[in-house]
ZAMARGU-4260 file (C-alpha; in steps of 0.2 Angstrom, whole numbers, plus 5000, padded with zeros to 4 digits):
<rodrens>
0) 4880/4699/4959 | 4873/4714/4967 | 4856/4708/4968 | 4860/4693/4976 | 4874/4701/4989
5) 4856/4710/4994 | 4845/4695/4995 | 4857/4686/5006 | 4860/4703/5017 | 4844/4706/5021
10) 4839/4687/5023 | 4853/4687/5037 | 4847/4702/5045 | 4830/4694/5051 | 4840/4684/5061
15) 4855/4696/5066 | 4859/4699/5086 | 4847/4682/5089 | 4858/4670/5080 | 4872/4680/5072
20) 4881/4694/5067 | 4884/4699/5049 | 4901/4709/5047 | 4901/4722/5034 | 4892/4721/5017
25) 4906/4714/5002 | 4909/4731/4990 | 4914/4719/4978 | 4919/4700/4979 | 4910/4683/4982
30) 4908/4680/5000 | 4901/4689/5016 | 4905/4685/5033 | 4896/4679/5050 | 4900/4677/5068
35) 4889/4664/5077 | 4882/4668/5093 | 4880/4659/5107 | 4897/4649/5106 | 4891/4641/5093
40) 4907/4632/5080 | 4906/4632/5063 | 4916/4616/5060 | 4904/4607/5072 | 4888/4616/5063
45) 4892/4612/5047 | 4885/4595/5047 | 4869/4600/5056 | 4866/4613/5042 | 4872/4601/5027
50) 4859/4588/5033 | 4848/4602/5031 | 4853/4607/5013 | 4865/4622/5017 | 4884/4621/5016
55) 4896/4635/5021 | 4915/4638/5022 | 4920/4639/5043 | 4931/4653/5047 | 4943/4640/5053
60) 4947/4633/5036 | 4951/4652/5030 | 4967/4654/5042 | 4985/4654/5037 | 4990/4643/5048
65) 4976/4630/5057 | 4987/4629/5072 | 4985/4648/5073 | 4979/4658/5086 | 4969/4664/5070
70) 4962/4649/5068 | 4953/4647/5084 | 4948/4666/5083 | 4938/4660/5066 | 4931/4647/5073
75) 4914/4655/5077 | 4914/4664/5061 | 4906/4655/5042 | 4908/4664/5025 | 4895/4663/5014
80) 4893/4664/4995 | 4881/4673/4986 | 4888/4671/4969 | 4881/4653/4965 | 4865/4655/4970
85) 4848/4663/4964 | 4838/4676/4979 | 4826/4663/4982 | 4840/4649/4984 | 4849/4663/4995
90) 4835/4664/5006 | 4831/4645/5006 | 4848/4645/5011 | 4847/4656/5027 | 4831/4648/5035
95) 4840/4632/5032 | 4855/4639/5043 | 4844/4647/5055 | 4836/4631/5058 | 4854/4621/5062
100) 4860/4635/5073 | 4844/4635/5083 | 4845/4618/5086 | 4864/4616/5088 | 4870/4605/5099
105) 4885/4605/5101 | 4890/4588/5094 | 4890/4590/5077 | 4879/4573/5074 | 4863/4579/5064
110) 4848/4578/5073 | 4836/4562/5071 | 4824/4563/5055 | 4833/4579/5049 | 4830/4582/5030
115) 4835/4596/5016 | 4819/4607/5017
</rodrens>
């Protein structure tokens, strides 16, 4: 798990400040945390970057209470996995991203001709 905690770190640090910001490195655990930039939601991303071949979990959906002002506080944050996944895949995974925030939108509809790369 280690190794692929640091594959997905430093995959996400290419784009870090541009795109997002990457809360601390996980100890331990499954997941790491990001907070999208430029008002970017992850509920409304998600499925620009699934038409794209990437899935996340948005920050949103980890709230106790979706009514909360916790929830809406989440909702620019997405928590990724690395346990699943091999470095390469990880990597796939992050360009993918990338791609979908850089051409968000806003309205959640993937963009015409979009395929999993």
């Amino acid at each position: 798990l280690a190794e692929r905690c640091a594959a997905l770190v430093e995959a996400l640090r290419v784009h870090e400040g541009e795109l997002w910001e990457l809360h601390a490195r996980p100890r331990g655990g499954y997941f790491l945390w990001l907070r999208l930039k430029g008002g970017v939601r992850s509920e409304v991303l998600l499925p620009q970057a699934v038409s794209r071949g990437v899935a996340f979990c948005c920050g949103s959906r980890c709230a106790a209470d979706a009514r909360a002002p916790t929830a809406e506080a989440l909702a620019h944050h997405v928590r990724l996995s690395f346990a699943m996944h091999t470095p390469e895949e990880l990597r796939a995974g992050v360009r993918r991203l990338a791609e979908a925030v850089r051409a968000y939108d806003g309205s959640g509809a993937p963009s015409a001709g979009e395929t999993p790369g």
